[in-house]
C-alpha positions in Angstrom: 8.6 15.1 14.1 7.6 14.7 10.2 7.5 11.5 8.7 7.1 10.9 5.1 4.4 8.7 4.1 4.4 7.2 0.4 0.8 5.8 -0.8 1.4 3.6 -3.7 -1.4 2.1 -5.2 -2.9 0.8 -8.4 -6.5 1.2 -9.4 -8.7 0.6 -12.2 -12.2 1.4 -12.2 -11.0 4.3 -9.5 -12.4 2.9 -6.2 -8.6 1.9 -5.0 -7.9 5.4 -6.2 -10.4 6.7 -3.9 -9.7 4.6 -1.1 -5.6 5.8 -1.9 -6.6 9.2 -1.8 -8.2 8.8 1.9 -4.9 7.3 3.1 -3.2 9.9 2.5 -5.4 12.7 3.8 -5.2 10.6 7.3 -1.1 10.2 7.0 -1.1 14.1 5.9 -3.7 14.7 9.3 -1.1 13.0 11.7 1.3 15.5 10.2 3.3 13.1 7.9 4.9 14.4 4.3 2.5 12.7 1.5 3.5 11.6 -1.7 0.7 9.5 -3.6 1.8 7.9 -6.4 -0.4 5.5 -8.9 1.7 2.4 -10.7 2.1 2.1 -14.5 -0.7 0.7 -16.3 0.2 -2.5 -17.8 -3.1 -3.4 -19.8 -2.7 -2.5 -23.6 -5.8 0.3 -24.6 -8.4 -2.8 -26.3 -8.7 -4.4 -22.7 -9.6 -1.6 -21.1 -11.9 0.4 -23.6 -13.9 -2.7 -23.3 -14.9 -1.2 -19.5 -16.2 2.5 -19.9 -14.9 2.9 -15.9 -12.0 1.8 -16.8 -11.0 4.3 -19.7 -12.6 6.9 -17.6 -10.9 6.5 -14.6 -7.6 5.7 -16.9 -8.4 9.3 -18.2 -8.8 11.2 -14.8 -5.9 9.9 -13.4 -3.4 11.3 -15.5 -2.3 13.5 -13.5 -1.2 11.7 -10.7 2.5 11.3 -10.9 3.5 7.7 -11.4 5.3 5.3 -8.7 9.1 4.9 -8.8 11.5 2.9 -7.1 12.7 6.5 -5.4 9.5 7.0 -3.9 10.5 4.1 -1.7 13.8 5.0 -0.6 12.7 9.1 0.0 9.9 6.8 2.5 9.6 6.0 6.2 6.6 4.0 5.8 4.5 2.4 2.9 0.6 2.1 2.3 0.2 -0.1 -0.9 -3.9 -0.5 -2.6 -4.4 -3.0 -5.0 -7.5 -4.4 -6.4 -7.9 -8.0 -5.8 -7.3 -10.5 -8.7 -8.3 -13.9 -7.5 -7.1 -13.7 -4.3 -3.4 -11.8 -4.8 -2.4 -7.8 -6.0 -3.1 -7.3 -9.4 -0.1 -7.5 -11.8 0.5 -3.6 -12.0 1.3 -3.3 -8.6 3.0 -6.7 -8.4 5.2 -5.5 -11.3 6.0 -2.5 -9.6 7.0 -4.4 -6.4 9.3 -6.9 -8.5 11.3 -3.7 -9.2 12.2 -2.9 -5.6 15.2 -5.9 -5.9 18.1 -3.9 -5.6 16.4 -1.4 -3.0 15.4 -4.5 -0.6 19.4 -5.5 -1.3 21.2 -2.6 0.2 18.6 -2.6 3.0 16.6 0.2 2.1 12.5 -1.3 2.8 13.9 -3.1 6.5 12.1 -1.6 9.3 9.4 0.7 7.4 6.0 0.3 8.7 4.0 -0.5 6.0 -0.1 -1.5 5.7 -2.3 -2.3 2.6 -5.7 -1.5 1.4 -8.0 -3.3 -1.6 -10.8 -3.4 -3.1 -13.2 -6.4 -4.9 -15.9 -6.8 -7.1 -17.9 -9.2 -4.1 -17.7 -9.4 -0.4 -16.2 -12.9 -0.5 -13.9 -12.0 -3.8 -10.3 -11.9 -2.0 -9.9 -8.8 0.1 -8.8 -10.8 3.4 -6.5 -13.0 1.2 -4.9 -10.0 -1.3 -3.8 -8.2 1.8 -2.6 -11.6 3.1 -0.7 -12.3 -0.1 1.0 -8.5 0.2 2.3 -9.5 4.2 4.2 -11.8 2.3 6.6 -9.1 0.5 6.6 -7.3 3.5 7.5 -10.2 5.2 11.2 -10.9 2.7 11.6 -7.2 3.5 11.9 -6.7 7.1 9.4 -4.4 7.2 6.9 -3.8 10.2 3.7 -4.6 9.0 1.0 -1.8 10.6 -2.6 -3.2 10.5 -6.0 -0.7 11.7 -6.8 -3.9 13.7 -10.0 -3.6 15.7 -8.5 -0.2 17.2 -11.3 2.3 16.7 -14.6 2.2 16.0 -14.3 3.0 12.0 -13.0 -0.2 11.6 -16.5 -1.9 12.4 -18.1 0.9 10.8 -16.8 -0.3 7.7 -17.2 -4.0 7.7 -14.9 -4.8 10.2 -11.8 -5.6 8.1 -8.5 -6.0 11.0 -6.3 -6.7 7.8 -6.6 -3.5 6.0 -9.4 -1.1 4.7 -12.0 -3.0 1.8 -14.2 -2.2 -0.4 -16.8 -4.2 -2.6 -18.0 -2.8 -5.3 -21.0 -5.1 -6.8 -22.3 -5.3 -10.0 -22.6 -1.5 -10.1 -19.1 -0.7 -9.9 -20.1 1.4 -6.6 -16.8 3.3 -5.3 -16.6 3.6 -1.4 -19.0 5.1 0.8 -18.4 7.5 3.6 -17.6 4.9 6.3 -15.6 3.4 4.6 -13.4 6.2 3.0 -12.8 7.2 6.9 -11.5 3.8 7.9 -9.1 4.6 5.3 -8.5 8.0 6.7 -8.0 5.9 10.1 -5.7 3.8 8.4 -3.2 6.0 6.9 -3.4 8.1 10.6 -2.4 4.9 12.1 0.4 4.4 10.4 1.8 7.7 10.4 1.4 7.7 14.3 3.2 5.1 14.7 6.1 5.5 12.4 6.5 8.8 14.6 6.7 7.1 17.6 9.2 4.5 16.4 11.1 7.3 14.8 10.9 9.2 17.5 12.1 6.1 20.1 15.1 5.8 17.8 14.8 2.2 19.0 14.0 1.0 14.8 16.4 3.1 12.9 20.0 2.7 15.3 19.0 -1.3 15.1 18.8 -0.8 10.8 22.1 0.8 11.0 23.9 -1.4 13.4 22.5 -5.0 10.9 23.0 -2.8 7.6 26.3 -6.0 7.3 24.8 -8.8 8.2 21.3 -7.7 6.0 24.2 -7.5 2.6 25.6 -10.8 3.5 22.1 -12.8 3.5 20.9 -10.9 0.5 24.4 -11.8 -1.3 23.5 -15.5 -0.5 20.0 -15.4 -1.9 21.1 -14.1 -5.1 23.2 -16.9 -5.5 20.6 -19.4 -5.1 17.8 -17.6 -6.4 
């Protein structure tokens, strides 16, 4: 069975990119349709010419074709990589998110799998907590949150992170080494896997369908209190 595997990240030195990048080769291993898709660049041009990795990176990555809502709803499952900014996703891929309103309304993000990935400028700098912080969107959207866990050796080999795949940069703006660009490979493996076996049970999408009214009636509440 082919699943289709969207890896929607933001990056801006390139070491989510490359991290992004790894996901998807592991999703396209497991034999899962790939799209990876970068989000729009909200920082005006001063801010980030003031960081020669950024504008470099910012220059390389043109042609990766940017995230849209319909990336979302062609998906079965999710991997989102963010950067950490003290503690939560940075605001690129938050904005991005804060788009997916009328998707999550009619139902469309309940029962993906979905896991995260980051990256920080120090080992204590937020990893743990900006994956955290993205469990809590997945959370509002019904979606089955996929974690490497302690599953396979990679996962130590890398730092040990259960949450998701990290990276820490330092002062040297390092990208990701070889054990940890596998863990990621492990991670976006993982999560095809599995969407293929929920897929395949049948078990996740005949529950979707049977709840698609009662999901439209709670969401038609919370818009009236929001």
């Amino acid at each position: 069975m082919t699943v289709k595997v969207a890896v929607i990240y933001y990056s801006a030195t390139g070491s989510v990119h490359a991290l992004a990048q790894a996901v998807a080769e592991g999703a396209a291993s497991a034999g899962a349709e790939v799209r990876l898709r970068r989000v729009a660049e909200l920082a005006p041009d001063s801010a980030i010419d003031q960081n020669p990795l950024w504008r470099q990176h910012a220059d390389a990555a043109g042609s990766i074709p940017e995230a849209s809502i319909d990336d979302l709803a062609w998906a079965d499952a999710f991997a989102f990589g963010t950067p950490t900014r003290f503690g939560a996703p940075a605001a690129q891929l938050k904005q991005f998110i804060d788009q997916a309103g009328g998707l999550w309304h009619e139902g469309g993000l309940a029962d993906k799998p979905v896991t995260a990935f980051t990256s920080a400028f120090n080992r204590h700098g937020g990893n743990e907590a900006t994956i955290l912080s993205l469990g809590n969107v997945f959370y509002h959207w019904g979606a089955l949150i996929v974690p490497p866990g302690f599953t396979d050796p990679v996962v130590y080999a890398a730092g040990g992170n259960p949450y998701g795949t990290s990276h820490v940069t330092g002062p040297t703006g390092d990208g990701p080494d070889t054990a940890v660009l596998e863990a990621a490979r492990y991670q976006g493996q993982r999560l095809a896997q599995i969407t293929i076996r929920l897929r395949g049970s049948g078990r996740v999408t005949d529950a979707a369908a049977d709840d698609g009214n009662a999901r439209e009636a709670l969401a038609a509440s919370a818009s009236r209190t929001a």
